[in-house]
C-alpha positions in Angstrom: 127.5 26.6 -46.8 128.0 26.4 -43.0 124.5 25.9 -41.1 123.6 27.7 -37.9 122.9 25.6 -35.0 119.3 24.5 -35.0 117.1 22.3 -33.7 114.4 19.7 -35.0 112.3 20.2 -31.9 113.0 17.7 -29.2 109.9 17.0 -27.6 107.0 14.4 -29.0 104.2 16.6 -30.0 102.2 13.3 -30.9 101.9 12.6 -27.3 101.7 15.5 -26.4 98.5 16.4 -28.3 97.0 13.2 -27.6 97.3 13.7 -23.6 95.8 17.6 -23.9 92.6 15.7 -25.9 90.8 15.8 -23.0 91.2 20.3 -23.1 88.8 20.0 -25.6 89.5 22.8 -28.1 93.0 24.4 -27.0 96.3 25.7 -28.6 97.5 22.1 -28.1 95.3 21.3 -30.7 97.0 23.5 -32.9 100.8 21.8 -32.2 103.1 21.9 -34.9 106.7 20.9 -35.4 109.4 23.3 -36.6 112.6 23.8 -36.3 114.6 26.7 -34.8 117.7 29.0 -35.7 119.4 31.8 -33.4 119.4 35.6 -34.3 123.0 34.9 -35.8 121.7 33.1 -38.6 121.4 34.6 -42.2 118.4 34.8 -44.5 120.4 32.6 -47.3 121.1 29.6 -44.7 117.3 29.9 -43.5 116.3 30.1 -47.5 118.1 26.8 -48.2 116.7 25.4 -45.2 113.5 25.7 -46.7 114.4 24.4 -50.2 115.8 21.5 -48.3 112.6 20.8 -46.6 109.4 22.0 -49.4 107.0 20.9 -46.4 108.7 23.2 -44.0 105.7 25.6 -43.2 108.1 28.0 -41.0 110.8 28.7 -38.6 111.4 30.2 -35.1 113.9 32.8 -34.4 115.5 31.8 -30.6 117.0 35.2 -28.9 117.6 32.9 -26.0 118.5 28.7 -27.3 118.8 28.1 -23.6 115.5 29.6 -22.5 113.7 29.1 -26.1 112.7 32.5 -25.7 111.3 33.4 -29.8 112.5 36.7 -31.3 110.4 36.2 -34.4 109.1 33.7 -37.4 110.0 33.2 -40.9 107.0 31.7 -42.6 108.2 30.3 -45.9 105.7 32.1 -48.2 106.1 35.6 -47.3 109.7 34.8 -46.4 110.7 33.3 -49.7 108.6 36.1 -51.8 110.6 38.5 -50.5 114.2 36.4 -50.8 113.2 35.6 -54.4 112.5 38.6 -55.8 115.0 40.3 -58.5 118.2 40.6 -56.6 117.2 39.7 -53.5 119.0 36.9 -52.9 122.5 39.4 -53.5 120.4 41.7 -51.2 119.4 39.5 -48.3 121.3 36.4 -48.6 124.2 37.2 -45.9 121.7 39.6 -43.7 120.3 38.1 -40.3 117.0 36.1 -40.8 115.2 38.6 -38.8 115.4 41.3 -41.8 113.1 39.3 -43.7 111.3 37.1 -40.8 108.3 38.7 -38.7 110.4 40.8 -36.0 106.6 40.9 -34.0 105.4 37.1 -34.2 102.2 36.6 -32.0 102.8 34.3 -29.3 100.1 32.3 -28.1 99.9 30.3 -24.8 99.5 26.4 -25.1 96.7 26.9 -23.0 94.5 29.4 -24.9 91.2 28.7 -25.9 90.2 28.5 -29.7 87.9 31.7 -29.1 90.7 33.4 -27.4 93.1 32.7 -30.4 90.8 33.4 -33.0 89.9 37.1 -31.0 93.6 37.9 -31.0 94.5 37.0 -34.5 91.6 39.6 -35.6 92.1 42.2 -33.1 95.9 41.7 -33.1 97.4 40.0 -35.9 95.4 39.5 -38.9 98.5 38.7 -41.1 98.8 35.4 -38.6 96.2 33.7 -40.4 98.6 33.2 -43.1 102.2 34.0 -41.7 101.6 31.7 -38.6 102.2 32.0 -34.8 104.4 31.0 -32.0 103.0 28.4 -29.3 104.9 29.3 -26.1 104.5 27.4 -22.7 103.7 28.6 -19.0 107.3 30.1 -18.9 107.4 31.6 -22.5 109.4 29.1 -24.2 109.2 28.1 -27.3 106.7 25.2 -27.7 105.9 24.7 -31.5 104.0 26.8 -34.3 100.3 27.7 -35.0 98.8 28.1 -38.7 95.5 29.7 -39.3 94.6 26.7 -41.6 94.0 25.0 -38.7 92.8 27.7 -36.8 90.4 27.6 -39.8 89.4 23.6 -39.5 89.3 23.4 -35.9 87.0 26.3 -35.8 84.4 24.3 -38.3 85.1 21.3 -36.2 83.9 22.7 -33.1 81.2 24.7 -34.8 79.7 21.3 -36.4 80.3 20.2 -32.9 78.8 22.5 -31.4 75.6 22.5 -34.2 75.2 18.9 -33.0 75.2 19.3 -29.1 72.4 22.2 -30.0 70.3 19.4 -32.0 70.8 17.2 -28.9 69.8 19.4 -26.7 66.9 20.3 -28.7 65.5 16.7 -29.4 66.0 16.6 -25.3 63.9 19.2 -24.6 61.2 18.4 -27.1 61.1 14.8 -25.4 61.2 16.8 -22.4 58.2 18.7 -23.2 56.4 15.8 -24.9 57.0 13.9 -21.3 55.6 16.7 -19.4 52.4 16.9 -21.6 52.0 13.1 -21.3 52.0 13.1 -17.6 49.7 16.0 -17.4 47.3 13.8 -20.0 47.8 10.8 -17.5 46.5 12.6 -14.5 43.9 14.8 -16.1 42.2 11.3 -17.9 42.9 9.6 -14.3 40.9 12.0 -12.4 38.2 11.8 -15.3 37.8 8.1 -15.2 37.6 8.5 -11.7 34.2 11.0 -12.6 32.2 7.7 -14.4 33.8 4.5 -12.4 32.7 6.3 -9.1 29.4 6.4 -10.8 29.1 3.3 -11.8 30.4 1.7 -8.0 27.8 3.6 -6.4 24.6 2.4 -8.7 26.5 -1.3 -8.1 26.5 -0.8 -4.4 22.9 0.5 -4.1 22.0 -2.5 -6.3 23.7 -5.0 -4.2 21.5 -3.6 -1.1 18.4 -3.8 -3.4 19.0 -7.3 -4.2 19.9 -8.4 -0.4 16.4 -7.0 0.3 15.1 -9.0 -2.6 16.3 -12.2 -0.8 15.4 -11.9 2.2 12.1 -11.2 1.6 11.9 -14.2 -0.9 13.4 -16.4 1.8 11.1 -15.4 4.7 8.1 -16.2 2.1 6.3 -12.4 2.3 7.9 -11.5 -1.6 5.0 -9.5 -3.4 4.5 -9.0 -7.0 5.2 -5.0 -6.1 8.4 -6.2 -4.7 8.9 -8.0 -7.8 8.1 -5.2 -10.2 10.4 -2.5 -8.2 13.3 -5.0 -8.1 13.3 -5.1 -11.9 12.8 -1.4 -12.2 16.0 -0.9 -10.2 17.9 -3.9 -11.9 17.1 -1.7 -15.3 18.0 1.4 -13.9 21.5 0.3 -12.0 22.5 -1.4 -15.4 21.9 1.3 -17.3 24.1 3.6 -14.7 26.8 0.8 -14.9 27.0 0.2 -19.0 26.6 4.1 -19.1 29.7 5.2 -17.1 31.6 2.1 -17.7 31.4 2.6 -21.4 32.8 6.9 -21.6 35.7 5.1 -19.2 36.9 2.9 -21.9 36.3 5.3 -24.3 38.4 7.9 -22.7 40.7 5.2 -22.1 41.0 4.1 -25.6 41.1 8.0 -26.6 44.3 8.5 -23.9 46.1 5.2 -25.4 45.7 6.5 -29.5 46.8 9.7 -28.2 49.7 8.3 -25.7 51.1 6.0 -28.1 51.0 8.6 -30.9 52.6 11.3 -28.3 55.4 8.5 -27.3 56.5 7.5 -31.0 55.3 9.7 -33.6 55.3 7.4 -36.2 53.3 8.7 -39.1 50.2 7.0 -40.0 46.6 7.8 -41.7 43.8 8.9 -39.8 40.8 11.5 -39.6 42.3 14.4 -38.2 38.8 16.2 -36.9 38.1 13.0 -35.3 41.7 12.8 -33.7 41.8 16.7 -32.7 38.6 16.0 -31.0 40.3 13.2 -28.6 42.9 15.2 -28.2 41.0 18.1 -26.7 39.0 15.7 -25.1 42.4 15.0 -22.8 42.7 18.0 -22.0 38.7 18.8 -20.6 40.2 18.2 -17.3 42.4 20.8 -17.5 39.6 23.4 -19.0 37.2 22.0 -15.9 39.6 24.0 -13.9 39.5 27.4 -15.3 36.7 29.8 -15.9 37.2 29.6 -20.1 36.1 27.4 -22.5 36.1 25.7 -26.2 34.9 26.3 -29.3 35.7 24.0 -32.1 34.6 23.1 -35.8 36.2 19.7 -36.7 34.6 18.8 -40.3 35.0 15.1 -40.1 36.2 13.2 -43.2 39.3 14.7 -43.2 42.0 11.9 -44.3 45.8 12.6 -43.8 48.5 11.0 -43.6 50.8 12.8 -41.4 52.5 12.5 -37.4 50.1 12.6 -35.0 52.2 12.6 -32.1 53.6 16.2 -33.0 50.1 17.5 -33.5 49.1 16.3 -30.5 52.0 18.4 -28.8 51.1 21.4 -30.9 47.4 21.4 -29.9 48.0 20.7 -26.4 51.2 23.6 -26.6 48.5 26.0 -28.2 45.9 25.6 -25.6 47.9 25.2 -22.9 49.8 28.4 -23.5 46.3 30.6 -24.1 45.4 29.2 -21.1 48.5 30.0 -19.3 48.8 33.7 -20.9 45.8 34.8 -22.7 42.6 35.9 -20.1 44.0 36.3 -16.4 41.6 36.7 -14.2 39.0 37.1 -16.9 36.9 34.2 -18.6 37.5 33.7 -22.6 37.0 31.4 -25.6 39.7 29.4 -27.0 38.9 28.4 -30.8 40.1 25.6 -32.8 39.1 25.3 -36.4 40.1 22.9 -38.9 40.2 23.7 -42.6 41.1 23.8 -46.3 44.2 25.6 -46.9 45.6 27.6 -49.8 46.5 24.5 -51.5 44.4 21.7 -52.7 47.2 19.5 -50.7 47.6 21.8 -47.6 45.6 22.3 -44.3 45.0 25.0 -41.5 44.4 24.3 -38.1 43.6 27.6 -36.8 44.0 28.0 -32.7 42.7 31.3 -31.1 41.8 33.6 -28.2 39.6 36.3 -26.9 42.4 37.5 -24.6 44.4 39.9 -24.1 47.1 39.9 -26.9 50.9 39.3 -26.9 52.8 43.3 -26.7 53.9 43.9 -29.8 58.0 43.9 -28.5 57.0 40.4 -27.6 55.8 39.1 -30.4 59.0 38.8 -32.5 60.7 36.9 -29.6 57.5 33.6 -28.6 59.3 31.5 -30.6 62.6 32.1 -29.1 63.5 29.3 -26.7 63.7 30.2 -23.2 61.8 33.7 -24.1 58.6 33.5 -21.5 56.8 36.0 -19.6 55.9 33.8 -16.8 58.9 32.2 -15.1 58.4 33.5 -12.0 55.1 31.1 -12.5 57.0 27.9 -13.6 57.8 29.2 -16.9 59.9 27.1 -19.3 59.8 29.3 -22.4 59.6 26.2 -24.3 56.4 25.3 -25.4 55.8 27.8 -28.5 59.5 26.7 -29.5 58.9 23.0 -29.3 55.6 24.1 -31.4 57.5 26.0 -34.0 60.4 22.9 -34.7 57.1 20.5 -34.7 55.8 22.2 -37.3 58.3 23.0 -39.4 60.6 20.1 -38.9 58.1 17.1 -38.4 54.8 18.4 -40.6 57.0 19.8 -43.2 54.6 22.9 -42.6 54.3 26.9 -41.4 52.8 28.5 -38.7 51.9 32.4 -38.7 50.6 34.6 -35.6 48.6 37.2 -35.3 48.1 38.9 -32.3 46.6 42.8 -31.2 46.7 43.7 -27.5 43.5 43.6 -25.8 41.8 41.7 -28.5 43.5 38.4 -28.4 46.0 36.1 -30.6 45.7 33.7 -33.3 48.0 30.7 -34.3 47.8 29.6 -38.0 49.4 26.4 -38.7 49.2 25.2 -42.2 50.4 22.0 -43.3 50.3 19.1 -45.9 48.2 16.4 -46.2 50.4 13.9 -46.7 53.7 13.4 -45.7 56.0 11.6 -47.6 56.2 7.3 -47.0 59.4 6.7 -46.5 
C-alpha cells in the first residue's frame, strides 16, 4: 500500500509546553502530537495508519501542507467504528479520509483559556470531548491536538488549585481578623491600665509631698505627735491607693496575656470557660465605655472544657463587636451573653444577644456570606460573622444558629462540645 505524504509533527511540543508553564492554564497545556495527511489521502491508508500506531489518538486533515491550514480530524474511535463495521472497509477503504473524518473539527487557539475551551466545547462542540480538537496558532496553522480527557484533568487540577488558593486566602483573612481584634485588645487594655497606674502615681506623688513635710518638720525639731498620727493616716491611705490600682493593672494585664496568647496560637487546652468568657469581655470594657449600651452576662463557673480558646475568644469579640456595630444606632441596648448546658450531656451553648433592631429578613440568609456587610461605607469588611461561622464549625467542631426579628433584636446560638479531641 502506497502512503500519503504525512508528517510526524516537526516541532518539540516538550519544550514547548514547558516554556508556556508560566500561562498558567492554556491550550498549551493541552499539546498533543499527531501526525497529519492531505485531503488526497484515503480512509484505508489512514485506517492502517492507526493499526500501525494503537496509541495513535487521531489525525489532522491538511487542505493546505504548506500553510498547515486543517480541513478536519479523524479520531481513531469514531473513525475506526465506522471503517470496521460490516462491509465498510469495501465501502470506505479507497474514499478520501474526510468521508469518515470530522469535516467540522473545532479549532482552538494555543492561546485560549481553559474556561474559554471548556465554554466552546459545550456551547459548540459537545462531540469534542471525545472526538478531540485542533490546536491552531496565531496564523491558523496547525499546531497539535486537544482531547477532552485532558480537558477533563486539567479542569480538576485547577479546580483543586483553585479550592487551595480559597483555603489560603481564607486562613489569611481569619489571621487577618484575629490581628485586627488583637490590636484593638492592645489599645483598649492600654488605655485601661492607664485608668489605675494614673491612680496609683498621683496617691505616690501626694505621698512623697507628705513625707517631705514629715522631714522637715522632724529636722527643724517642731514634729508633734498630731504630725505624727496624720503622717501615718496618709502612709495607710496612699498604700492602700497604690496596692489597690496596682493590683487590677496586673490583673488586667495577666487577663490580656491568657487571652493574647490564646488569640495568637490557639492551641487547645483545659480551662473554665465562664471564668475565661469573663476576661474576655473584660478586654473589651473599653470598647463598651465608649458607647451608650451595655452587658449582661450569666457565666456559671465550674464549667471545665477542653477546647480552643483562641477561636472563642474571636467569636465573642466578632459577636459583640458586630451588635455593637449594627444592632442599636443611635439608641442605647443590652447585649446578653449566657453560658449553658446544651442538648447534649457533652455539648454547650453560648448564647450572644441584642435588644436592637434586627437583621431584614433578605439579609439574614446572606451574614455569613464573606464580604456581605451593610456597613462599608463605615469601614465594613463583611468578615467578622464569616470568620465566626469557619471558627465554629471548623475549629470547635460545633454549630451556630440565628435568630433574628426586625425591631426586636437578634440572637446568636453557638453550641459546641466539651471536649475536643487530644490529638
Amino acid at each position: 500500500m502506497t502512503f500519503p505524504e504525512w508528517s510526524e509533527q516537526p516541532m518539540d511540543l516538550e519544550a514547548m509546553v514547558k516554556a508556556s508553564d508560566h500561562m498558567g492554564f492554556s491550550a498549551r497545556r493541552l499539546l498533543q502530537e499527531a501526525p497529519w495527511v492531505g485531503t488526497e489521502a484515503t480512509c484505508g491508508q489512514v485506517a492502517q495508519m492507526f493499526q500501525d500506531d494503537p496509541t495513535l489518538p487521531a489525525i489532522v486533515v491538511l487542505a493546505d501542507k504548506g500553510a498547515r491550514i486543517p480541513a478536519g480530524l479523524a479520531d481513531r474511535n469514531t473513525f475506526l467504528l465506522h471503517f470496521a463495521q460490516r462491509y465498510g472497509r469495501d465501502l470506505y477503504t479507497k474514499r478520501p479520509v474526510l468521508h469518515l473524518g470530522d469535516r467540522k473539527p473545532l479549532l482552538v487557539s494555543l492561546e485560549a483559556d481553559l474556561a474559554e475551551i471548556s465554554d466552546r466545547i459545550s456551547r459548540e462542540k459537545p462531540d469534542a470531548l471525545h472526538r478531540g480538537f485542533i490546536l491552531v496558532d496565531e496564523k491558523g496553522a496547525y499546531a497539535g491536538i486537544g482531547l477532552g480527557i485532558d480537558v477533563m484533568r486539567l479542569t480538576a487540577e485547577r479546580t483543586a488549585q483553585t479550592l487551595e488558593q480559597l483555603r489560603s486566602t481564607q486562613r489569611e483573612l481569619i489571621q487577618s481578623e484575629k490581628m485586627a481584634a488583637l490590636g484593638g485588645l492592645v489599645a483598649g487594655v492600654a488605655h485601661e491600665i492607664n485608668t489605675p497606674l494614673g491612680v496609683a502615681v498621683t496617691a505616690v506623688t501626694a505621698f512623697a509631698q507628705e513625707t517631705q513635710k514629715f522631714r522637715e518638720a522632724y529636722q527643724s525639731g517642731k514634729l508633734r505627735r498630731n504630725d505624727l498620727e496624720e503622717y501615718v493616716q496618709s502612709a495607710g491611705e496612699a498604700l492602700g491607693f497604690v496596692q489597690g490600682n496596682i493590683t487590677r493593672a496586673a490583673d488586667l494585664v495577666q487577663a490580656f496575656k491568657q487571652v493574647a496568647v490564646d488569640q495568637t496560637s490557639d492551641l487547645p487546652r483545659q480551662f473554665d470557660l465562664g471564668e475565661y468568657v469573663g476576661e474576655v469581655l473584660r478586654s473589651l470594657v473599653p470598647r463598651l465605655r465608649r458607647s451608650p449600651h451595655w452587658l449582661d452576662t450569666y457565666l456559671p463557673a465550674g464549667v471545665q472544657v477542653y477546647s480552643a480558646p483562641g477561636a472563642i475568644a474571636q467569636i465573642i469579640t466578632n459577636l459583640v463587636m458586630n451588635a455593637l456595630t449594627h444592632a442599636f444606632g443611635s439608641q442605647q441596648g443590652v447585649i446578653a451573653i449566657r453560658l449553658s448546658d446544651g442538648p447534649h450531656p457533652d455539648l454547650l451553648q453560648l448564647i450572644i444577644s441584642d435588644d436592637g433592631c434586627g437583621i431584614p429578613a433578605d439579609d439574614l440568609p446572606h451574614i455569613f456570606d464573606p464580604f456581605f456587610t451593610t456597613k462599608r461605607d463605615q469601614g465594613g469588611t463583611g468578615l467578622g460573622l464569616h470568620v465566626v461561622y469557619n471558627l465554629v464549625t471548623q475549629r470547635l467542631r460545633g454549630r451556630i444558629d440565628v435568630e433574628s426579628t426586625p425591631g426586636k433584636g437578634t440572637r446568636f446560638q453557638v453550641t459546641f462540645p466539651r471536649q475536643l479531641p487530644r490529638e
